[in-house]
C-alpha positions in Angstrom: -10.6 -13.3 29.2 -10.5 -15.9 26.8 -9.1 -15.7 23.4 -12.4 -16.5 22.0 -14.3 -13.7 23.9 -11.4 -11.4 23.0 -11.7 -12.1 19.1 -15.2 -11.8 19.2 -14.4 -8.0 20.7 -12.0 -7.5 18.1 -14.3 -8.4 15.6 -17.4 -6.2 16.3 -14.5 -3.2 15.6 -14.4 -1.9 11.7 -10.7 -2.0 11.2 -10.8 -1.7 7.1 -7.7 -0.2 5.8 -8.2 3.0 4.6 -5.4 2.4 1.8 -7.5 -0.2 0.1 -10.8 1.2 0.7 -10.6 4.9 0.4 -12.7 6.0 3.7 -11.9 2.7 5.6 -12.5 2.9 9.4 -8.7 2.1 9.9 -6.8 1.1 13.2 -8.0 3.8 15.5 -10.8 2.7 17.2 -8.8 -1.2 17.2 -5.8 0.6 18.5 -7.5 2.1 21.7 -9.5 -1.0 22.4 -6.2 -3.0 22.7 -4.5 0.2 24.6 -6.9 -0.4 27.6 -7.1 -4.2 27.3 -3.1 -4.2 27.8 -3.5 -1.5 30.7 -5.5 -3.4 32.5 -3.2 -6.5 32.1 -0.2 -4.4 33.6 1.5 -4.0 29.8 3.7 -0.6 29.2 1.7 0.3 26.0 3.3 2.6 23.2 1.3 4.3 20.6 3.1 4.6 17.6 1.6 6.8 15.0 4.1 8.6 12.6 0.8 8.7 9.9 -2.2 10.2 11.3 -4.9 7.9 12.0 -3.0 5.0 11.3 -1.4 4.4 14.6 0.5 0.8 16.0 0.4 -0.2 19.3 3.6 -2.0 21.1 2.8 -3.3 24.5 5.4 -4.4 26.4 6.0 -6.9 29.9 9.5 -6.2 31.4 11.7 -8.7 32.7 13.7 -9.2 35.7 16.5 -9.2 33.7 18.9 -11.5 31.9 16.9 -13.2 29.8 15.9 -13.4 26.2 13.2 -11.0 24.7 10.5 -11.9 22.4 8.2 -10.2 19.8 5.1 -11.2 19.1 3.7 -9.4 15.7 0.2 -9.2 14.4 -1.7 -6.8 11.7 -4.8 -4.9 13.1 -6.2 -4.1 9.5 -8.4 -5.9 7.5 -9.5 -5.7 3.8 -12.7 -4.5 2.9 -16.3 -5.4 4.0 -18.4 -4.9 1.4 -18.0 -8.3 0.1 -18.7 -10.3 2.9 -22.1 -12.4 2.8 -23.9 -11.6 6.0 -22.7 -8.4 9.1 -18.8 -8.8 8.8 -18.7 -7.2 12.1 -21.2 -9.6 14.0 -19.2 -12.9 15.2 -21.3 -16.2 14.6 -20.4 -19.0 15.9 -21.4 -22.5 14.6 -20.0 -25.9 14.3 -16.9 -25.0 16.5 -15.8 -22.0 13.8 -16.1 -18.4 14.2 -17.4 -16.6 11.4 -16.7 -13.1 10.7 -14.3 -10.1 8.6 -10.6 -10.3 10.0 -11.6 -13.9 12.2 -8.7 -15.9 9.8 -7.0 -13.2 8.9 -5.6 -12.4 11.4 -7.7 -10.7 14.6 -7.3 -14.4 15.6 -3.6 -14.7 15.5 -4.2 -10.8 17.5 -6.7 -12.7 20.3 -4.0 -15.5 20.2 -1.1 -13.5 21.3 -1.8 -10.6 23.5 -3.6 -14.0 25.8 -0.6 -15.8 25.3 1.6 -12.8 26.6 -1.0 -12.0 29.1 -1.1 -15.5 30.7 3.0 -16.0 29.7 3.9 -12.9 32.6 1.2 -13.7 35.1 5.0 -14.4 36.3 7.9 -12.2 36.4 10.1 -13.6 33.3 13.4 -13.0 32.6 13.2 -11.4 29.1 10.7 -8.8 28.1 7.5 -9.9 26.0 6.6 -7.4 23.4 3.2 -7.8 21.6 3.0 -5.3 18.7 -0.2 -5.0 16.9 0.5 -3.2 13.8 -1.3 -1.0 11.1 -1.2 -1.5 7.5 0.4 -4.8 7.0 -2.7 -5.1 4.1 -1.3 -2.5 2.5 2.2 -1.3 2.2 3.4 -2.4 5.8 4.3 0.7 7.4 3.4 -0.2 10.6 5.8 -2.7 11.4 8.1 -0.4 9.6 7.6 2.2 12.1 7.8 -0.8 15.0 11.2 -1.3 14.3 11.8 1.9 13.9 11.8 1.9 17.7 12.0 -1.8 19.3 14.1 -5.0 18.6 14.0 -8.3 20.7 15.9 -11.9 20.7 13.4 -13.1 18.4 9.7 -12.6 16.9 6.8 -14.7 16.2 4.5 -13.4 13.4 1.0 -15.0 13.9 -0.7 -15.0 10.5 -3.2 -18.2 9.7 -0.6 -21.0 9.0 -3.0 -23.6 9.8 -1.5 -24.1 13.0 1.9 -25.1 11.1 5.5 -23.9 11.0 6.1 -21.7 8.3 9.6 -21.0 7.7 9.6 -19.1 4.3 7.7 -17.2 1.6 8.0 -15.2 -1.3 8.5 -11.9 -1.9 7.6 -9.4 -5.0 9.0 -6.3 -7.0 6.5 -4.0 -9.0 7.5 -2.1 -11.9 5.5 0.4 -14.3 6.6 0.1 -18.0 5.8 3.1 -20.3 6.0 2.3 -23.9 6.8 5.3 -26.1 4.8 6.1 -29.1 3.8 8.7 -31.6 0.6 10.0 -32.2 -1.6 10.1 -35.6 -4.6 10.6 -37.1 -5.8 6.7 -37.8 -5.8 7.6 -41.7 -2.1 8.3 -41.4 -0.2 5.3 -40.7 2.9 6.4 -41.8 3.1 9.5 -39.2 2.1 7.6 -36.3 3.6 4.4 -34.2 1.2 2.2 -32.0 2.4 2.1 -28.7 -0.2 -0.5 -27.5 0.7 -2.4 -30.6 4.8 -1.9 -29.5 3.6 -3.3 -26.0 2.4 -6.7 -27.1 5.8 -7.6 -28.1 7.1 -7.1 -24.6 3.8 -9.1 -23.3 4.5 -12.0 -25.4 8.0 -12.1 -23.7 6.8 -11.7 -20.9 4.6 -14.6 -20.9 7.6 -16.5 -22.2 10.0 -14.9 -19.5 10.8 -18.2 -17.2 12.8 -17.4 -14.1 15.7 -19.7 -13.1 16.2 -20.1 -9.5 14.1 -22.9 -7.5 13.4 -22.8 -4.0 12.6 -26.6 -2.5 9.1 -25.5 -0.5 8.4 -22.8 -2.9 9.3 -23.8 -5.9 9.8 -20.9 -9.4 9.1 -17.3 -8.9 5.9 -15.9 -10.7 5.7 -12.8 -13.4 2.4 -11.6 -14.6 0.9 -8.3 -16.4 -1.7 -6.6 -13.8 -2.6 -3.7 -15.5 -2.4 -1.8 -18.9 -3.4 1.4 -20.0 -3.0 2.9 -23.1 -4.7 5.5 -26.2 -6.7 8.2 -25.9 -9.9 7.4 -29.2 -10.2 5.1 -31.6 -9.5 7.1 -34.2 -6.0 8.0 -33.0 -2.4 6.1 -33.0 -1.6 5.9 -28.9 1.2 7.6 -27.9 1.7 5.9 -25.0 1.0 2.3 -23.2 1.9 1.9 -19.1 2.1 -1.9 -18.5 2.2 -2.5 -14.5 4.1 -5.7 -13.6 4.9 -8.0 -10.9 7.4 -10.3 -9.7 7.0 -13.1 -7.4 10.3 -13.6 -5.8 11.8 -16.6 -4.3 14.4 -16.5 -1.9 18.1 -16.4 -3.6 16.3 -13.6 -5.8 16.8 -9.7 -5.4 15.3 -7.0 -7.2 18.2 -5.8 -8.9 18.4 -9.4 -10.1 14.7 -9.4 -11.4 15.4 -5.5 -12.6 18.0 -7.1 -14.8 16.0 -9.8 -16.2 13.3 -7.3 -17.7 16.1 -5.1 -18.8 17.7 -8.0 -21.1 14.2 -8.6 -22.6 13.6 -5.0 -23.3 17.2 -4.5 -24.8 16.5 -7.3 -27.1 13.3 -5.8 -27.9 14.7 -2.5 -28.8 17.4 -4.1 -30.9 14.4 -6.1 -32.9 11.2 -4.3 -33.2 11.4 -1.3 -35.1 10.6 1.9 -33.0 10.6 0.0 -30.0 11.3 2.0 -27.2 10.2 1.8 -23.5 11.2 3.2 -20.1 11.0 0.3 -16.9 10.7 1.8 -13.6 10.9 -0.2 -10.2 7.9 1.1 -7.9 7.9 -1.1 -4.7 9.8 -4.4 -3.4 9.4 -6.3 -0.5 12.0 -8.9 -0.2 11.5 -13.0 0.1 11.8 -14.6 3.5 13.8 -17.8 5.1 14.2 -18.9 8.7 16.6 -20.3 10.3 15.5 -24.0 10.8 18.1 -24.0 14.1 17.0 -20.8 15.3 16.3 -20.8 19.1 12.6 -19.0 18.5 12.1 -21.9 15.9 13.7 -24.6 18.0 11.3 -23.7 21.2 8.2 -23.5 19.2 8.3 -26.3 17.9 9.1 -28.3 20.9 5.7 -27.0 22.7 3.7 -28.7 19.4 3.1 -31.8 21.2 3.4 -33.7 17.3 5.8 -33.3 14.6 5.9 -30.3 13.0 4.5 -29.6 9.7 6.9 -27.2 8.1 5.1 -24.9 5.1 6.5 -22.2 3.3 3.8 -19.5 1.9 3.1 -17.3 -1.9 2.4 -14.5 -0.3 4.4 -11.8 1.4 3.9 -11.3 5.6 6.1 -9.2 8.1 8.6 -11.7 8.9 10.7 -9.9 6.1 11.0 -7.0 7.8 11.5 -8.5 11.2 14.0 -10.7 9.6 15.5 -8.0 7.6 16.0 -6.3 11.3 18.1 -8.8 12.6 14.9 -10.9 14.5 15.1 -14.5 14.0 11.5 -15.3 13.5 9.0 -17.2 11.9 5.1 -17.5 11.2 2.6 -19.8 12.9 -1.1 -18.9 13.7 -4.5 -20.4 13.4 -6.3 -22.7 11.2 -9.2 -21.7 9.2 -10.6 -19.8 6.0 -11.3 -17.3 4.1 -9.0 -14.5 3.8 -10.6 -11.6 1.7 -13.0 -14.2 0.8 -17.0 -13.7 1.5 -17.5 -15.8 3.7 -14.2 -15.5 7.0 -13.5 -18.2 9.7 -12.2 -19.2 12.3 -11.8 -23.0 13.9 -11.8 -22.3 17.3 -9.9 -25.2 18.8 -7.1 -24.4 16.5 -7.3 -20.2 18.3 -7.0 -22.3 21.6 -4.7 -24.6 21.1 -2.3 -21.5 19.0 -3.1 -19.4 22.6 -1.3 -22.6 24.3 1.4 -22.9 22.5 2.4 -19.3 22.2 2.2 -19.7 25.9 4.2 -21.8 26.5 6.7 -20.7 23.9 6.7 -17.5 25.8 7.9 -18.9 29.2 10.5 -21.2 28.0 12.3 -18.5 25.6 12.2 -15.3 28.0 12.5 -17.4 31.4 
């Protein structure tokens, strides 16, 4: 099978993530659909499903022994469908692209590499290939979580859209919820009541002042923004409370403690200025920044199968590799060129899934032989 007719498969299969849209299809149906493709390519396949109805599948071609192993990691979710302009689950193609929900991001990097592995082993290697296509990575990532819960290798590729170029870093991000305290009172009595909403725009102006200090030379300053505020109960009534949600685009040198700290100093200074200021800051979720190894082996090989110089990219936004690095797996990203992602209107360019299937071929055989 090609890797064309095999996105065009993977396509036609709702995969929404049920975390984003509540009654998404999620990975099931994907998840079997790839069991049997891998059966009948002579794969080991491991279902791995620790939350029910979310289930990652790990397929695996043994080597002889004595050689390296390698990981190949994709996400089986998508986002939602309801925004796409035209049947999301129908594959067009035109104008050497395929169209369709999940073609950029990232069912092709999915065709791309269980192909690749496929094609890789048609002869006994030396080091095992392991191609895990994981649930939830649009979400909170608790697929390749549970992965690694369970397999390591040598080294990992991660094939997300990279525009068929060698991504060796991107940034991370904490969350936090900050609840400003305040007391409530009738609006007629002023003097019984203290605005917590009011209170909450002092920390927002500092926030929007708030410049972080460490500089990465492909990514450049981490990011802080507001996304969310809530607050007050009527209009006739002082607010007794105000929840600001915030996040923290991270660069790598940054932690969360480190980025913890920073809001801490502005909300000390805050409650040491602004009368009646008072506020509680609460980390909910971080997912730690990512940087290769420019020697690493897995890096090395890749990029001697491009044929060209490399182009070497380092992304905003948050992928698997930090987990997979986090584990000890030298890796890096690299998938196909494209558009789209989340967008209305998805795509694929097809030479670019071809020539990605080739590489990763290649890459394959010369790091497990």
């Amino acid at each position: 099978m090609t890797p064309r007719d095999l996105l065009a498969d993977l396509i036609a299969i709702d995969s929404v993530n049920p975390d984003l849209v509540p009654g998404g299809n999620g990975e099931t149906q994907i998840a079997d659909f790839c069991t049997e493709w891998f059966k009948r390519n002579d794969f080991e396949v491991h279902r791995l499903e620790q939350r029910e109805g979310r289930p990652s599948i790990v397929a695996v071609k043994k080597g002889t022994g004595g050689g390296r192993s390698l990981m190949l990691n994709g996400h089986l979710d998508t986002v939602g469908l309801a925004s796409y302009d035209g049947d999301p689950l129908k594959p067009e193609v035109n104008d050497g692209k395929m169209y369709g929900r999940g073609t950029f991001d990232m069912k092709g990097g999915i065709a791309a590499m269980m192909v690749a592995a496929a094609r890789a082993t048609e002869r006994p290697l030396k080091g095992d290939v392991i191609v895990a296509c994981v649930a939830d990575e649009e979400h909170g990532s608790t697929g390749t979580e549970e992965v690694l819960t369970r397999f390591t290798a040598d080294a990992a590729i991660v094939t997300e859209p990279s525009h068929l170029e060698v991504t060796l870093a991107h940034k991370g991000f904490v969350w936090f919820e900050l609840d400003v305290e305040g007391k409530a009172a009738h609006g007629s009595r002023p003097e019984l009541g203290v605005d917590a909403i009011a209170k909450a725009g002092h920390f927002l102006v500092a926030l929007d002042q708030l410049s972080p200090k460490t500089e990465h030379p492909m990514l450049g300053r981490g990011t802080i923004h507001a996304s969310l505020i809530s607050g007050g109960e009527e209009a006739s009534t002082y607010p007794s409370s105000c929840r600001i949600t915030i996040e923290r685009r991270t660069v790598p040198g940054e932690t969360p403690d480190l980025v913890e700290a920073e809001l801490t100093e502005i909300l000390d200074l805050l409650t040491d200025t602004v009368p009646d200021f008072t506020a509680t800051l609460t980390r909910t979720l971080a997912r730690e920044p990512f940087e290769a190894d420019q020697n690493a082996d897995i890096v090395r090989t890749l990029i001697a199968n491009l044929g060209v110089p490399p182009i070497i990219r380092a992304e905003p936004f948050w992928t698997d590799c930090a987990l997979l690095d986090q584990a000890g797996i030298p890796c890096l990203l690299f998938g196909v060129d494209g558009a789209g992602a989340h967008a209305a209107t998805e795509y694929v360019d097809l030479a670019s899934l071809d020539r990605l299937t080739e590489i990763l071929t290649n890459t394959i055989t010369e790091f497990c032989r």
